[in-house]
C-alpha positions in Angstrom: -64.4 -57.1 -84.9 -67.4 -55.9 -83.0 -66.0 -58.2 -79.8 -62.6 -56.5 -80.2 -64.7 -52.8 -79.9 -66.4 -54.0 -76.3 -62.7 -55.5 -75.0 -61.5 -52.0 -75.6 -58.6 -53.3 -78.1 -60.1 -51.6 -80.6 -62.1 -48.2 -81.4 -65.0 -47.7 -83.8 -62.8 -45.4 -85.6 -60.1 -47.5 -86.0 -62.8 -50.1 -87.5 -64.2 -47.2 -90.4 -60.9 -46.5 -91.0 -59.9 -50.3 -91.6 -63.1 -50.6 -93.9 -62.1 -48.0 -95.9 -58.6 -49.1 -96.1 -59.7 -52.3 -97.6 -62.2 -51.2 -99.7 -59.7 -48.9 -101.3 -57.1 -51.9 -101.6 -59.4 -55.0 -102.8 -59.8 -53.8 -106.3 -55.8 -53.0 -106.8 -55.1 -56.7 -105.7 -57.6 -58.1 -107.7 -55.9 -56.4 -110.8 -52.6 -57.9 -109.6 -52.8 -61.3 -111.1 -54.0 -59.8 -114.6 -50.8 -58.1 -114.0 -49.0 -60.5 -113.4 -50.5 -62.6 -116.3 -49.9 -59.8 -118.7 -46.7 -59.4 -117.5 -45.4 -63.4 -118.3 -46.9 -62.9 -121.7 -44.9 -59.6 -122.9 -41.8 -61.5 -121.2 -42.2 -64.2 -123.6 -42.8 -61.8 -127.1 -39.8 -59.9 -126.0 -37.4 -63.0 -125.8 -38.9 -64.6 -129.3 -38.3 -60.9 -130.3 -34.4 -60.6 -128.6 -33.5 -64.0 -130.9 -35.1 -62.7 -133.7 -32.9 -59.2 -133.1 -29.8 -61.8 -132.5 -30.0 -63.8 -135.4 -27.6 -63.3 -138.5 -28.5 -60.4 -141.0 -29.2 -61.8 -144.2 -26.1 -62.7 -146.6 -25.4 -59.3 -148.7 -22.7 -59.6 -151.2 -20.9 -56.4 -151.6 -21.2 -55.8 -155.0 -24.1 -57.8 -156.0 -24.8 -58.7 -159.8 -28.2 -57.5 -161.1 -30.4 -60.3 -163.0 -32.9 -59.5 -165.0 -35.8 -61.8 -165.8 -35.2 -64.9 -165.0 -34.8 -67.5 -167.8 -32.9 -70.2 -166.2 -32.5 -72.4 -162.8 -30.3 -74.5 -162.2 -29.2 -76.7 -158.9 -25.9 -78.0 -159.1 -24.9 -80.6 -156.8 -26.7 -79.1 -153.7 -26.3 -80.9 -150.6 -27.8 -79.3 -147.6 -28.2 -80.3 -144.0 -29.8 -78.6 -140.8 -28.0 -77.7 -137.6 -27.5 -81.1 -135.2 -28.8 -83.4 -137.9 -27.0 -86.5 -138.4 -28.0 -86.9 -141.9 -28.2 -84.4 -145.1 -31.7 -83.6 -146.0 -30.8 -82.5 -149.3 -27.5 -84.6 -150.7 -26.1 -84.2 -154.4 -29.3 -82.7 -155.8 -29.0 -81.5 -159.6 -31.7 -80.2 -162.0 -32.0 -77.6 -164.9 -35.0 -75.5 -166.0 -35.7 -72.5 -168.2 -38.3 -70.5 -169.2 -41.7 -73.0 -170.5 -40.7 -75.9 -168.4 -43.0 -77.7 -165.6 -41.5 -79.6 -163.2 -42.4 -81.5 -159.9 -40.8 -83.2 -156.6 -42.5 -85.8 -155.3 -41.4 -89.0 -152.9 -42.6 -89.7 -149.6 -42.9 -87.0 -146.1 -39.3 -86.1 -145.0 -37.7 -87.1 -148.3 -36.7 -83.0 -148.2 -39.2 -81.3 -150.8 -39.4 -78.5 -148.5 -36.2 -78.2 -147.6 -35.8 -77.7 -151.7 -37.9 -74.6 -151.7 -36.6 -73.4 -149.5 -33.3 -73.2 -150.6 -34.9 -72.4 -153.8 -36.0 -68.9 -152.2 -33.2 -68.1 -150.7 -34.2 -69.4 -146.7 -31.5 -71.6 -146.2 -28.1 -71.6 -147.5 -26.8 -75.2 -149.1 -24.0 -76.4 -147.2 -22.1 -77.7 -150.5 -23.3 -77.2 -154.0 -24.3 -73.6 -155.6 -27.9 -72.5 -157.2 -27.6 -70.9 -160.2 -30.1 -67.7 -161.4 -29.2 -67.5 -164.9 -26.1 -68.8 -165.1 -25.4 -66.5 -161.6 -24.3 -68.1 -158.8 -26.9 -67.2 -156.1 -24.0 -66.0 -153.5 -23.9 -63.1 -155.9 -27.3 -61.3 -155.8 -29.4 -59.8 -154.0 -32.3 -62.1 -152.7 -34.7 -59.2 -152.3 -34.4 -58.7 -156.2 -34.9 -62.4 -157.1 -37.7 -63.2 -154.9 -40.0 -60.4 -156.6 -40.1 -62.6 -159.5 -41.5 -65.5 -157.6 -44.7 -66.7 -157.3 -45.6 -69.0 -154.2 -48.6 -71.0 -153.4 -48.9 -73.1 -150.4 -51.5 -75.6 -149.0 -52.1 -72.9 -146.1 -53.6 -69.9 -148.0 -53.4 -66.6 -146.1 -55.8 -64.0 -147.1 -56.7 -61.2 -145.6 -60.2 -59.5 -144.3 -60.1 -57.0 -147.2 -61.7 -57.3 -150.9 -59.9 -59.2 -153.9 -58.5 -56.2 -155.3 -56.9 -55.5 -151.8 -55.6 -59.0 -151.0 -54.5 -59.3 -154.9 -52.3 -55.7 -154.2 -50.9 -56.7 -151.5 -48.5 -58.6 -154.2 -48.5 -55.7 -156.6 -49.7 -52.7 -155.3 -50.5 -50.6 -158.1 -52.3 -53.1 -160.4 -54.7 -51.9 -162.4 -58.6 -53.7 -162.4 -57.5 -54.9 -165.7 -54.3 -56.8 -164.8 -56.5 -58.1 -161.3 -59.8 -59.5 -164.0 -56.7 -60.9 -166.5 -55.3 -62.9 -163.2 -58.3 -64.0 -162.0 -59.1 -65.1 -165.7 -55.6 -67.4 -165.9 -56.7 -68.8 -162.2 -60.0 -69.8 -162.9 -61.6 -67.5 -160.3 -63.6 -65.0 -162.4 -66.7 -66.4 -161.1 -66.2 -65.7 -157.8 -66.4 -61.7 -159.0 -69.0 -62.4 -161.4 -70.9 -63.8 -159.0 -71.1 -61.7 -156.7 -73.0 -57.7 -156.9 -69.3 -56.3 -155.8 -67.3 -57.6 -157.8 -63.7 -56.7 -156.7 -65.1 -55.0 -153.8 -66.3 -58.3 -152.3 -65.1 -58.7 -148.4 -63.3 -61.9 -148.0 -63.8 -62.0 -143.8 -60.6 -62.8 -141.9 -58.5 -65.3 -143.0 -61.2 -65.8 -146.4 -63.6 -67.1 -144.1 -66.5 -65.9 -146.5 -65.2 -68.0 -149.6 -64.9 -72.1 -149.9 -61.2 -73.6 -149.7 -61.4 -74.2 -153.5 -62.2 -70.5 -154.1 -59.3 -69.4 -151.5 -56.9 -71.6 -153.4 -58.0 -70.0 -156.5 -57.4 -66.6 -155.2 -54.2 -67.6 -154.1 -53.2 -68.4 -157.5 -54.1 -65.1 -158.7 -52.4 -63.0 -156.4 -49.2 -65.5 -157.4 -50.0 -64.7 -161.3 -50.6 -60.9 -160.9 -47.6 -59.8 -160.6 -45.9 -62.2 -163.5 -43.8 -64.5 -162.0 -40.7 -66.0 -163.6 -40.8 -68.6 -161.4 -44.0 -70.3 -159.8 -44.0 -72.7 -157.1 -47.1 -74.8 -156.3 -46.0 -76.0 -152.5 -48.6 -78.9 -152.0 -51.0 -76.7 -153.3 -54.3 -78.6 -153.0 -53.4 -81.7 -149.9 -55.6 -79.6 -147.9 -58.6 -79.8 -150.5 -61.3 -82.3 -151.1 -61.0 -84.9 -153.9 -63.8 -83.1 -156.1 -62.3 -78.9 -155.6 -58.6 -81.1 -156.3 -59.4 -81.8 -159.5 -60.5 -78.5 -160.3 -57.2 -77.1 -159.0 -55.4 -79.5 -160.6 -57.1 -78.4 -164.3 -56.2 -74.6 -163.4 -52.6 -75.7 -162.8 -52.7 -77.4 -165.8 -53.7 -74.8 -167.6 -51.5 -71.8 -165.9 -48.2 -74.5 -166.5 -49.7 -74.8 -170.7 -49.1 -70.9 -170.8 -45.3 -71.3 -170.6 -45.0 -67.9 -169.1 -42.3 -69.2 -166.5 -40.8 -72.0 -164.8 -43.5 -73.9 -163.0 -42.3 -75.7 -160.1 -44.6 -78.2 -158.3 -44.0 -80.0 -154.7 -47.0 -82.5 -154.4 -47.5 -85.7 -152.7 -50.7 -86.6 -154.2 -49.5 -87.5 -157.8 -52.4 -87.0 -159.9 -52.0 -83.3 -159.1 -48.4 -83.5 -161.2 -49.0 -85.7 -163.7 -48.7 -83.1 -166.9 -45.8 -82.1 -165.7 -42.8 -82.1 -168.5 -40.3 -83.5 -165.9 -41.3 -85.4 -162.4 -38.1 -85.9 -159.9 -38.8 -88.8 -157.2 -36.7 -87.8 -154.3 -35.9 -90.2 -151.6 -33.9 -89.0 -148.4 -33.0 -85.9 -150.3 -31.7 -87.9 -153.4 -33.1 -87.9 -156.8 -33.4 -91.9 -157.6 -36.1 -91.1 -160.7 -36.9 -88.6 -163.1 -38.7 -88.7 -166.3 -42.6 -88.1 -167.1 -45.5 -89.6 -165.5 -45.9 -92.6 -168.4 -42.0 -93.3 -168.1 -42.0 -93.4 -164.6 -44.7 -95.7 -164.7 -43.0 -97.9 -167.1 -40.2 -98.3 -165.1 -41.9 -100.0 -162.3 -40.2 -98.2 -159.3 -40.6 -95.8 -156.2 -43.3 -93.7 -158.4 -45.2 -96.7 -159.7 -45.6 -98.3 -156.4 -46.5 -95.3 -155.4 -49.1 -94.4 -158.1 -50.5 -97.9 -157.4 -50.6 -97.3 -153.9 -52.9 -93.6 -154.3 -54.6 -94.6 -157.0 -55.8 -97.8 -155.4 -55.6 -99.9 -159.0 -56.1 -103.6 -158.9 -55.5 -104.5 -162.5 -54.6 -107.9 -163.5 -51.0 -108.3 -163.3 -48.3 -111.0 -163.2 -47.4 -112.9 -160.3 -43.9 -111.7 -160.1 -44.6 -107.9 -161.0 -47.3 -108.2 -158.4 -44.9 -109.9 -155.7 -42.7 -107.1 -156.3 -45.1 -104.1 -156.2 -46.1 -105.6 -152.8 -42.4 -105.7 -151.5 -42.1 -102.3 -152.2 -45.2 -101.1 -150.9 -44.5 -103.1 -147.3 -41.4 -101.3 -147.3 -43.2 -97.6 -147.8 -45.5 -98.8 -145.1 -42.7 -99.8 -143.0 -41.0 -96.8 -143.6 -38.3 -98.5 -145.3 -37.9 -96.1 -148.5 -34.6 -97.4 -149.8 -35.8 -98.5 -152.9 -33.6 -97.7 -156.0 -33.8 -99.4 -160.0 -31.5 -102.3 -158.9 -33.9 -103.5 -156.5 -36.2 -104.5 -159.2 
């Protein structure tokens, strides 16, 4: 710059005036690829917002029957299958189940247990079949009223950075301390407030960072019982948990399904979490190929026993042709192979 000064092409005010030019401009252009950063990521939320805005309302019937407290469930011949899929994920599914019962899907990953809550709750919408709510078919009500009688716990619990008696009212807003200590009672989890020199007021961090998983899980079932379900589901409720905090679970379930409050719905793949219940359905690619309870299922040598065998890890003597067949059938689990049905034996 200074060599363009003494060839006369350029003045020493021209020079200040530059410097202050670019001092004035360097900070605006540094902002500019924040801004342009910012900018991609609001483009993004506003297009997973615009097909959100685009998608369907909800099914409303026009004159919608009211239910009351829900006594009875029923699946009749529900088949179900997604968008572009080949195959049904649910096909022909039936089951009954009033008021008292326990009962529980199990069968191996992708054999549509999900998909079955789902449609359960009112997510999806079977493609042939109808879902009964008390003997109502469930085209004719209104979701919104049906779901406040459910109760859901899933393997990913979401709490909040709140207290207990906040993240149990966020279910049932104007509980009373004595309905919150009677549902932590039923769950197991009046420790946790004993415990501690807050009680109800104890901060559970973000996300319940400042309790175990067992504990969370705990909670979880609380916040599902405090608002008196007619229907709970237990959605893999303790894969995510440690053998030792399992078990524990798996004796508050126990004891919440004994109460006979409700229909008590279990999806597990870890059968020892299931095995009180009154009714177990083995589903295999959306089909139920076994129901019964956990000693009859057993008996019968199929899917369930070779699966039981298979978690459990027993190595009992056996005969050589019962043990030749539990081997087929577990190669064929292994291989992926799950179509396995009574005549196989």
């Amino acid at each position: 710059l200074l060599w363009l000064i003494f060839r006369n092409l350029l003045t020493t005010g021209e020079l200040i005036t530059m410097q202050f030019i670019s001092t004035r401009i360097l900070f605006p252009l540094q902002d500019l690829g924040s801004i342009i950063l910012a900018y991609r990521e609001a483009e993004a939320s506003l297009e997973i917002f615009n097909e959100l805005m685009q998608k369907e309302p909800e099914y409303r019937p026009e004159e919608p029957v009211e239910i009351g407290d829900i006594e009875k469930l029923c699946f009749d011949k529900v088949t179900f299958r997604y968008k572009k899929a080949e195959t049904d994920a649910i096909e022909n599914l039936s089951f009954r189940a009033v008021r008292g019962d326990s009962i529980a899907f199990v069968g191996p990953s992708g054999c549509g247990k999900s998909t079955l809550v789902k449609l359960l709750v009112g997510l999806y919408t079977p493609t042939q079949g109808t879902i009964y709510y008390d003997d109502v078919p469930a085209k004719d009500i209104r979701f919104n009223q049906m779901r406040r009688q459910l109760g859901f716990v899933t393997q990913d619990t979401q709490l909040f950075s709140g207290t207990i008696r906040e993240n149990l009212q966020f279910v049932k807003a104007d509980a009373t301390d004595e309905e919150i200590y009677d549902a932590l009672q039923r769950a197991s989890a009046i420790k946790l407030v004993e415990s501690s020199p807050n009680g109800l007021d104890t901060l559970l961090g973000e996300g319940g960072k400042m309790v175990s998983g067992g504990e969370k899980q705990r909670l979880a079932i609380a916040r599902a019982l405090i608002r008196n379900p007619r229907i709970l589901i237990f959605d893999e409720a303790t894969s995510a948990l440690d053998s030792i905090t399992e078990e524990e679970i798996t004796g508050t379930l126990r004891e919440v399904s004994a109460g006979k409050q409700q229909i008590t719905l279990m999806i597990a793949h870890r059968l020892s979490t299931i095995m009180h219940a009154d009714r177990i359905y083995v589903l295999e690619k959306g089909k139920i190929i076994e129901e019964g309870t956990h000693d009859v299922l057993l008996e019968r040598k199929g899917l369930y026993y070779a699966m039981w065998r298979q978690q459990i890890g027993e190595r009992t003597t056996v005969p050589r042709a019962e043990r030749k067949r539990e081997q087929l059938i577990t190669e064929r689990l292994d291989n992926g192979d799950h179509e396995y049905t009574m005549n196989d034996q």
